[in-house]
C-alpha atoms as a printed R data frame, in Angstrom:
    type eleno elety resid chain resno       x       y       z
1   ATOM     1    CA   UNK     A     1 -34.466 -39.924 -26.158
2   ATOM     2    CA   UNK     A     2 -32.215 -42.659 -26.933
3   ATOM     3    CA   UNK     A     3 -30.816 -43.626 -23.362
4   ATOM     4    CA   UNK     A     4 -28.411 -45.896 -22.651
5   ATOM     5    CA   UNK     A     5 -30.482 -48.060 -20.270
6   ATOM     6    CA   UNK     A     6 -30.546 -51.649 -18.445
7   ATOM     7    CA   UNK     A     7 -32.319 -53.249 -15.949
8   ATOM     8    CA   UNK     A     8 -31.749 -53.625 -12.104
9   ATOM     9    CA   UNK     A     9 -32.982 -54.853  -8.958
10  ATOM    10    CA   UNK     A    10 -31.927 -53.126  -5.586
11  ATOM    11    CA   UNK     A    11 -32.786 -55.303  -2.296
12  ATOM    12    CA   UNK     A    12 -32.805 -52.976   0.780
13  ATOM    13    CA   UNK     A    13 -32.502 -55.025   3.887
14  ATOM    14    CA   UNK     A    14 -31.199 -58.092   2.850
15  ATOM    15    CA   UNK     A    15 -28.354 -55.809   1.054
16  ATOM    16    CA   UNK     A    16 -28.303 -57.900  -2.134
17  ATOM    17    CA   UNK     A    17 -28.197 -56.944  -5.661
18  ATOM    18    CA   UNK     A    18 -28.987 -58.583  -8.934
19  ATOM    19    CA   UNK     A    19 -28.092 -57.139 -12.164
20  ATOM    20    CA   UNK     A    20 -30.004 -58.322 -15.043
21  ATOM    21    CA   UNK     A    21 -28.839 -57.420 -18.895
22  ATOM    22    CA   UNK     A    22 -28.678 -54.132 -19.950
23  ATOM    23    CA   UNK     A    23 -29.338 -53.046 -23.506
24  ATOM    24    CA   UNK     A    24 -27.365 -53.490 -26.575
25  ATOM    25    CA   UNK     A    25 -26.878 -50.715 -28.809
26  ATOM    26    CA   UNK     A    26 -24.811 -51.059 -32.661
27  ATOM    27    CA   UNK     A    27 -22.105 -49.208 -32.940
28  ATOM    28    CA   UNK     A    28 -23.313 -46.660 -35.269
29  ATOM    29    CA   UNK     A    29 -26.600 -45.319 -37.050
30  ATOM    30    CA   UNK     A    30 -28.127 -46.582 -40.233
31  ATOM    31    CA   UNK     A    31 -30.647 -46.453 -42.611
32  ATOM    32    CA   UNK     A    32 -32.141 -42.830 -43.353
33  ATOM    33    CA   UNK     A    33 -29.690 -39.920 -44.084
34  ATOM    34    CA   UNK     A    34 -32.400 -37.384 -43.133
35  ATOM    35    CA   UNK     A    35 -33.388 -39.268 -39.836
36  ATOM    36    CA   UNK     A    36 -30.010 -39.990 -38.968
37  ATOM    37    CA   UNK     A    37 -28.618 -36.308 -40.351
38  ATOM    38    CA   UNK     A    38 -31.549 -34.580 -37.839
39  ATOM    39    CA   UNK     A    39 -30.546 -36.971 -35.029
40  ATOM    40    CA   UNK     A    40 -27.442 -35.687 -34.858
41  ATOM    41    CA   UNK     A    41 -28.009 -32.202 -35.043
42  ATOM    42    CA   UNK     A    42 -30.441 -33.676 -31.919
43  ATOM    43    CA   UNK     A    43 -27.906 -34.799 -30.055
44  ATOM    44    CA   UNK     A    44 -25.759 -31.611 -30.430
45  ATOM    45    CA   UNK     A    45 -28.844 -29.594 -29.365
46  ATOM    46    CA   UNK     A    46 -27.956 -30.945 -25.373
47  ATOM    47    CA   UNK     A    47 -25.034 -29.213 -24.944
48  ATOM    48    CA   UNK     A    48 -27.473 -26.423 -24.776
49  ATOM    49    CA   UNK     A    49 -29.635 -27.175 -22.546
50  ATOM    50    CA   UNK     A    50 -29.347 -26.561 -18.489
51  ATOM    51    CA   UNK     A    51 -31.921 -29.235 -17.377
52  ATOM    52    CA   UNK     A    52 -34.423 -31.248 -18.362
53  ATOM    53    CA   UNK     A    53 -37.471 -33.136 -16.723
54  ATOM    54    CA   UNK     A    54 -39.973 -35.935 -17.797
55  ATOM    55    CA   UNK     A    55 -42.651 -38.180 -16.794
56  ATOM    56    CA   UNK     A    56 -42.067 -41.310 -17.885
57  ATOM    57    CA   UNK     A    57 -44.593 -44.549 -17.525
58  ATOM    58    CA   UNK     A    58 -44.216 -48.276 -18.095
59  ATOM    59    CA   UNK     A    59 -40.740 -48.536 -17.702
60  ATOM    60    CA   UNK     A    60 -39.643 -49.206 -13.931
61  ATOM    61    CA   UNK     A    61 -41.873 -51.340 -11.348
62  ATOM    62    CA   UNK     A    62 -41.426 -51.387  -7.661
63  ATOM    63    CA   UNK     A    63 -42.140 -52.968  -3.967
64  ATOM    64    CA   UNK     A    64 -41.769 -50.346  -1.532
65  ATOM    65    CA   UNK     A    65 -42.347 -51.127   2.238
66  ATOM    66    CA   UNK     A    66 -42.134 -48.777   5.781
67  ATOM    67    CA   UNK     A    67 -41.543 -51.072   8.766
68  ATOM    68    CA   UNK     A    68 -39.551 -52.158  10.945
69  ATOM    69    CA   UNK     A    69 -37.833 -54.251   8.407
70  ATOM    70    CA   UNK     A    70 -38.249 -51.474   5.168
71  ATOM    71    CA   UNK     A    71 -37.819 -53.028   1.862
72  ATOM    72    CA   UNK     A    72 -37.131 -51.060  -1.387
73  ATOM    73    CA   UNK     A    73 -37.299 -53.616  -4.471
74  ATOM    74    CA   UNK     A    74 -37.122 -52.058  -7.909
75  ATOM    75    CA   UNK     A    75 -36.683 -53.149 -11.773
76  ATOM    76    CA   UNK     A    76 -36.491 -51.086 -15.127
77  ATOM    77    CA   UNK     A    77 -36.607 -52.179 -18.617
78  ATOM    78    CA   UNK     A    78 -37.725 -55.742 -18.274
79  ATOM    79    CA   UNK     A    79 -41.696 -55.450 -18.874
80  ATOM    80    CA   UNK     A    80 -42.107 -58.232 -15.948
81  ATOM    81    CA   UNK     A    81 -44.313 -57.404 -12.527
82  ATOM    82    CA   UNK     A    82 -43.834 -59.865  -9.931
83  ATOM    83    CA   UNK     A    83 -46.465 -61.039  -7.815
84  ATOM    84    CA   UNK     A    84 -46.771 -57.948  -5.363
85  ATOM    85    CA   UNK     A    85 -44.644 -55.398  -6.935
86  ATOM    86    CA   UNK     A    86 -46.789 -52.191  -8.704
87  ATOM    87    CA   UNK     A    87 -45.677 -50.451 -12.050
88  ATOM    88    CA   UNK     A    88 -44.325 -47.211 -10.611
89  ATOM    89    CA   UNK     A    89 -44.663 -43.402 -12.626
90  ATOM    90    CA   UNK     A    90 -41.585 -41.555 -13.021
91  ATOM    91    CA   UNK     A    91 -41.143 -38.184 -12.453
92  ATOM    92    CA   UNK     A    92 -37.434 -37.442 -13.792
93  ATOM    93    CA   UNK     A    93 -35.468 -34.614 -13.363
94  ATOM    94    CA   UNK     A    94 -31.892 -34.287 -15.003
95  ATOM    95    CA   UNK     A    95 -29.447 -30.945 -14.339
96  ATOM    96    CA   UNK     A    96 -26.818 -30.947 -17.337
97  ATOM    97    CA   UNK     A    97 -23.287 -29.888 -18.179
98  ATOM    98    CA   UNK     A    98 -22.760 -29.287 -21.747
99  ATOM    99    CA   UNK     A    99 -24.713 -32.479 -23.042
100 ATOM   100    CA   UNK     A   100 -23.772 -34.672 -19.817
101 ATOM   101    CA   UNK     A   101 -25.502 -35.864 -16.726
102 ATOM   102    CA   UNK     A   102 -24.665 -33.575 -13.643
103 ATOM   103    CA   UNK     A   103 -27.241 -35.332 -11.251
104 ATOM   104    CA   UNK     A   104 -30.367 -37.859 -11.390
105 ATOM   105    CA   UNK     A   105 -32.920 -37.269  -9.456
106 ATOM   106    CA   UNK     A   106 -36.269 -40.195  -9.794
107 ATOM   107    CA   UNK     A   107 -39.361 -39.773  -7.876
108 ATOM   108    CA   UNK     A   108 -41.395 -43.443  -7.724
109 ATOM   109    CA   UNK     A   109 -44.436 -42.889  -7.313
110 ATOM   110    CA   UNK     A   110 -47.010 -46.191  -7.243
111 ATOM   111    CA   UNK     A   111 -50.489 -46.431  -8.600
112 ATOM   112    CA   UNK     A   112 -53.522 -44.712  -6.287
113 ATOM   113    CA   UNK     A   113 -55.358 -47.183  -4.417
114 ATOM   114    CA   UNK     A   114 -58.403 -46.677  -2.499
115 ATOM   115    CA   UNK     A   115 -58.022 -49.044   0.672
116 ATOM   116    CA   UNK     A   116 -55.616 -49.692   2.327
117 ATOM   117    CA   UNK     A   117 -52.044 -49.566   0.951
118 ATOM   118    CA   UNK     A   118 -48.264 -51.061   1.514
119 ATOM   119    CA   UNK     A   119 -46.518 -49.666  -1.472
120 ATOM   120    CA   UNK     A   120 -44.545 -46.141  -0.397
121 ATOM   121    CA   UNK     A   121 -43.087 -43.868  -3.295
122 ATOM   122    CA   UNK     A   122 -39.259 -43.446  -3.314
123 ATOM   123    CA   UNK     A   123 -37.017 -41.122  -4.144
124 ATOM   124    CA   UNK     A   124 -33.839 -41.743  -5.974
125 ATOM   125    CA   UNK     A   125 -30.643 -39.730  -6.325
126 ATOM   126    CA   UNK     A   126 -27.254 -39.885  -8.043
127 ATOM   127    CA   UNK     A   127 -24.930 -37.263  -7.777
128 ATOM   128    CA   UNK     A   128 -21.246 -36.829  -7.230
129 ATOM   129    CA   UNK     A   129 -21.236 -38.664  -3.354
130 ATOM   130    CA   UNK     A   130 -23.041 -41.560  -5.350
131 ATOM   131    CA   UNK     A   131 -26.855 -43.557  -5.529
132 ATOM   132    CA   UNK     A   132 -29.063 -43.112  -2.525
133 ATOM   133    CA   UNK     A   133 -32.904 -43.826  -2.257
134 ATOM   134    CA   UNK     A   134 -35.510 -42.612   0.759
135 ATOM   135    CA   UNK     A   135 -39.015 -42.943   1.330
136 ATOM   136    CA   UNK     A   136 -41.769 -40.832  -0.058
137 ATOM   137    CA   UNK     A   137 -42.931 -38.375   0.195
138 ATOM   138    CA   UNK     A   138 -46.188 -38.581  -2.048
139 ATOM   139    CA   UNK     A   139 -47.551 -35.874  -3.532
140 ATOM   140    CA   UNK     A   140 -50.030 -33.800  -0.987
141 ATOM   141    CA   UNK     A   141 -48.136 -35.997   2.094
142 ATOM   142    CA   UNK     A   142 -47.809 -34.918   5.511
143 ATOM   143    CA   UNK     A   143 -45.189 -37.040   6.164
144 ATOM   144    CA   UNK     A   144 -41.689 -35.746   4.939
145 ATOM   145    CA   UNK     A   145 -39.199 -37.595   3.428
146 ATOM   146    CA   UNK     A   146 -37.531 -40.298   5.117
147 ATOM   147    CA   UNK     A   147 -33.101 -40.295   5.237
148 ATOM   148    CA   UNK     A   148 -31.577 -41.644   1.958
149 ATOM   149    CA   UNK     A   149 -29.367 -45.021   2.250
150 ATOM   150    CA   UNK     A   150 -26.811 -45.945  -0.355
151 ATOM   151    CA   UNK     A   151 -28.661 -47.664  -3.778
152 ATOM   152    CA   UNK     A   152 -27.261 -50.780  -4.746
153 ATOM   153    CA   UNK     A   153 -27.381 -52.420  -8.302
154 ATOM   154    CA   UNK     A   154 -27.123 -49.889 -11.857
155 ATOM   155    CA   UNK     A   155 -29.152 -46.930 -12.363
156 ATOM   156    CA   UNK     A   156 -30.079 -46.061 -16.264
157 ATOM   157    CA   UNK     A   157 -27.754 -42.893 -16.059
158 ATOM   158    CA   UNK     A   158 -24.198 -42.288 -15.310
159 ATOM   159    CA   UNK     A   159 -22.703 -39.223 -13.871
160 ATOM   160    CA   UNK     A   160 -20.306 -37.201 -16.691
161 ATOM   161    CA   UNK     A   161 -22.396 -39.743 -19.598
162 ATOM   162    CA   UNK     A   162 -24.159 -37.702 -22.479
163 ATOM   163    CA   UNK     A   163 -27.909 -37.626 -21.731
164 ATOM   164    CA   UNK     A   164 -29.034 -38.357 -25.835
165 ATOM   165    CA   UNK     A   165 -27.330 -41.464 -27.645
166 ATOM   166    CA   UNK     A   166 -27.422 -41.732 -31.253
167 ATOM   167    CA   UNK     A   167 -27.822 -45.526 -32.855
168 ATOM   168    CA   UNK     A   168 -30.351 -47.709 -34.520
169 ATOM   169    CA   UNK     A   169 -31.725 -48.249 -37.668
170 ATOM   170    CA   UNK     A   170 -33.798 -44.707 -38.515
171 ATOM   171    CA   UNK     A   171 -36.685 -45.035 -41.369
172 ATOM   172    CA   UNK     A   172 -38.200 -41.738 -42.975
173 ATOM   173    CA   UNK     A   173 -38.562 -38.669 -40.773
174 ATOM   174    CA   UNK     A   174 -42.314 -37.678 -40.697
175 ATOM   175    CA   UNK     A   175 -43.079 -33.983 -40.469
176 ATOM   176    CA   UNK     A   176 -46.381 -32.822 -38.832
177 ATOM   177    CA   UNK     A   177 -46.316 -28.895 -38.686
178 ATOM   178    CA   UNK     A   178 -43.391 -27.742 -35.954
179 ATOM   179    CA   UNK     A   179 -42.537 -31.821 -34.560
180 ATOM   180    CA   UNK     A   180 -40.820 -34.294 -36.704
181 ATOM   181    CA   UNK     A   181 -41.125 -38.166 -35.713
182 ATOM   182    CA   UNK     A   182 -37.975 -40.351 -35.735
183 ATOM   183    CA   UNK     A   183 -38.493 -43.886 -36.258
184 ATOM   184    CA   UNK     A   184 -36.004 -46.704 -35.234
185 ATOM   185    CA   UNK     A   185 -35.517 -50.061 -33.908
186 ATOM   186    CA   UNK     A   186 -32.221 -51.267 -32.384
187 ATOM   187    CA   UNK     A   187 -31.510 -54.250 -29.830
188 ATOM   188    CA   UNK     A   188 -32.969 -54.646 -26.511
189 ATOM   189    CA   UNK     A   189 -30.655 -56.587 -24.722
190 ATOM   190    CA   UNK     A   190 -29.855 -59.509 -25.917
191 ATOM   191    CA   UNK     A   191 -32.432 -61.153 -26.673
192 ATOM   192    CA   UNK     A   192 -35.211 -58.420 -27.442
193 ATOM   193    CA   UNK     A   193 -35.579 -55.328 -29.966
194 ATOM   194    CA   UNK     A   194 -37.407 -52.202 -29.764
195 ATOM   195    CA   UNK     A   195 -39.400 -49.882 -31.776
196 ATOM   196    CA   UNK     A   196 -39.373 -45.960 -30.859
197 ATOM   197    CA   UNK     A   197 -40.975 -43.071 -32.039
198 ATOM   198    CA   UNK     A   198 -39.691 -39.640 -30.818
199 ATOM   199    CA   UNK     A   199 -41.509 -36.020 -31.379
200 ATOM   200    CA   UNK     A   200 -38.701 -33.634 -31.581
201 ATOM   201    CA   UNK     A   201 -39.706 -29.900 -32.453
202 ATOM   202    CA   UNK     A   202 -38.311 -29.368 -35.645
203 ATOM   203    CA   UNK     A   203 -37.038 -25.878 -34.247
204 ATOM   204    CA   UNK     A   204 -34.819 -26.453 -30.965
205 ATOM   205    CA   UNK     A   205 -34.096 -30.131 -32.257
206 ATOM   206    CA   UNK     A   206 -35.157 -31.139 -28.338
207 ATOM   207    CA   UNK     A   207 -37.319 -34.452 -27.896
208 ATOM   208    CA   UNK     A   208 -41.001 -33.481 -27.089
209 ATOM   209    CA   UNK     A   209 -41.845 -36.900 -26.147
210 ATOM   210    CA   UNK     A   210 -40.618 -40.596 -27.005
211 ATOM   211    CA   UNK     A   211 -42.847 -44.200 -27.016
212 ATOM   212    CA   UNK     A   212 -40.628 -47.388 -27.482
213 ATOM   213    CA   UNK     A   213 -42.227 -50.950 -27.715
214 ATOM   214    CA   UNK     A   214 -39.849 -53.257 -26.684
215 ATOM   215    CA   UNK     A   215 -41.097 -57.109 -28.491
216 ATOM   216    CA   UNK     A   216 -41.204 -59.826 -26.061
217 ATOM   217    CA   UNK     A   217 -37.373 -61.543 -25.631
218 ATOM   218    CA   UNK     A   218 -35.943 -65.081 -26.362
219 ATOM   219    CA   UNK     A   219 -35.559 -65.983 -22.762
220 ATOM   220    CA   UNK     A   220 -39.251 -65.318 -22.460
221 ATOM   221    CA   UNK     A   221 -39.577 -62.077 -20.960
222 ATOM   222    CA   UNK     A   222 -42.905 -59.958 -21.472
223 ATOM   223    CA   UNK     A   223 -43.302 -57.382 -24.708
224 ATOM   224    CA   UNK     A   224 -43.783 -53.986 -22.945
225 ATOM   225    CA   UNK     A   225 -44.412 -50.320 -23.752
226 ATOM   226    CA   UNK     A   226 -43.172 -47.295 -21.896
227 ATOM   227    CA   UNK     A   227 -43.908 -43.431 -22.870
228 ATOM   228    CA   UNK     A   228 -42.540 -40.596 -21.498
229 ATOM   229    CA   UNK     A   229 -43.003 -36.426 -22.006
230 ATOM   230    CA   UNK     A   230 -40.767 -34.029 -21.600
231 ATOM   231    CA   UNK     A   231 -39.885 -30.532 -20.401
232 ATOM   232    CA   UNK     A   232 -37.567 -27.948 -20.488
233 ATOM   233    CA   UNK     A   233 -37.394 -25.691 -17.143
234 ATOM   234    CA   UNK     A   234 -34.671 -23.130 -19.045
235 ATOM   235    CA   UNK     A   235 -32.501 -22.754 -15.777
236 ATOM   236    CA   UNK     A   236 -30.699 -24.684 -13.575
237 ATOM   237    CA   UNK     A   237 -32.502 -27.070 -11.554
238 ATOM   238    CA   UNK     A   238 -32.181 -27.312  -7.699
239 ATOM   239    CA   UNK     A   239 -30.236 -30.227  -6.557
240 ATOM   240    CA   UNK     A   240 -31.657 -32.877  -3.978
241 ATOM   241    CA   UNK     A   241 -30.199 -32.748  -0.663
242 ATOM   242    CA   UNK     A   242 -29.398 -36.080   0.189
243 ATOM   243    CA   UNK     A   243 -29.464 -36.778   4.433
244 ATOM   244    CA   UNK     A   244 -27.901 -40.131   4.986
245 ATOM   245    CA   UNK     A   245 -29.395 -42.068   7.636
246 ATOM   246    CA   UNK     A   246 -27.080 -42.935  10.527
247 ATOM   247    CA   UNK     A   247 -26.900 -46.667  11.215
């Protein structure tokens, strides 16, 4: 699913933000006619489609804190873990309006540990009031979800944006039975490039699942991989209700 995505760090607390550089994109497909003819009919497949979830890993790390002095820390698309922060699992869900994002709704969930542990899950939102994160819950938690705050830095989707970009440089489409892989590399920032694969069904034209290796960067950030899977629910999806938290 080619996404238009950067990277971002969101400071609860200290109420800072730091944006770091979001990824570059050419202006227009190339190489393979039949890759870049079937990506297209791809992209024209989401204005179809009510919803969409997916569990995505490798791409977003956190540092996630309940106290008196709660901290929410997180970054996406860099590759880089700093000392104390945990490589989080998504768990994505996306409601749609003819191709374009309706709402955003990201459940961080950090690695099991078995002692004790600091790191909390989070739950982030965008919808038409704006970006909010809260507190948990995990999965199989008594406790319930804390009151959202407002979500500072970028988020890698914007309301009323199509959910499926087309660029990059496609090679060969590969069939295997009902899934065809798409193969392409395009710019990573600035400084970087990455390598995805994508199983689409070669029916519904609707990505299956994606894996994009992104090669270690100029500046000397880390090479990283992130995978994600993906469903289709076939209906609307129920939208988070966001509780501010009264300061």
């Amino acid at each position: 699913m080619r996404i238009r995505r950067g990277a971002t760090i969101a400071v609860v607390g200290a109420l800072a933000s730091l944006c770091l550089a979001s990824a570059a994109y050419a202006a227009g497909p190339t190489g393979n006619k039949k890759a870049i003819a079937f990506a297209r009919a791809e992209v024209a497949a989401y204005s179809h489609v009510p919803s969409l979830t997916y569990t995505e890993r490798g791409f977003a790390t956190m540092y996630a804190t309940l106290g008196k002095q709660s901290v929410f820390q997180w970054r996406f698309g860099s590759g880089e873990v700093p000392s104390g922060w945990v490589k989080a699992t998504e768990h994505v869900k996306i409601e749609l309006s003819k191709g374009r994002v309706a709402w955003w709704q990201d459940n961080l969930t950090p690695p099991p540990c078995h002692s004790f542990c600091i790191q909390q899950p989070v739950e982030l939102v965008l919808d038409k009031a704006g970006a909010f994160f809260a507190f948990g819950p995990s999965k199989g938690a008594k406790k319930p979800l804390t009151c959202f705050s407002p979500l500072s830095g970028t988020q890698p989707y914007r309301l009323g944006q199509p959910v499926e970009s087309l660029f990059g440089d496609f090679k060969a489409p590969i069939r295997h039975g009902s899934t065809v892989l798409l193969r392409s590399t395009y710019p990573f920032g600035s400084t970087a490039h990455a390598s995805e694969t994508e199983a689409v069904d070669a029916g519904t034209h609707l990505v299956e699942s994606w894996r994009i290796s992104v090669s270690r960067s100029t500046t000397g950030s880390p090479a990283f991989t992130y995978s994600a899977k993906v469903h289709y629910p076939g209906h609307p999806l129920k939208a988070p209700v966001v509780k501010l938290c009264h300061h």
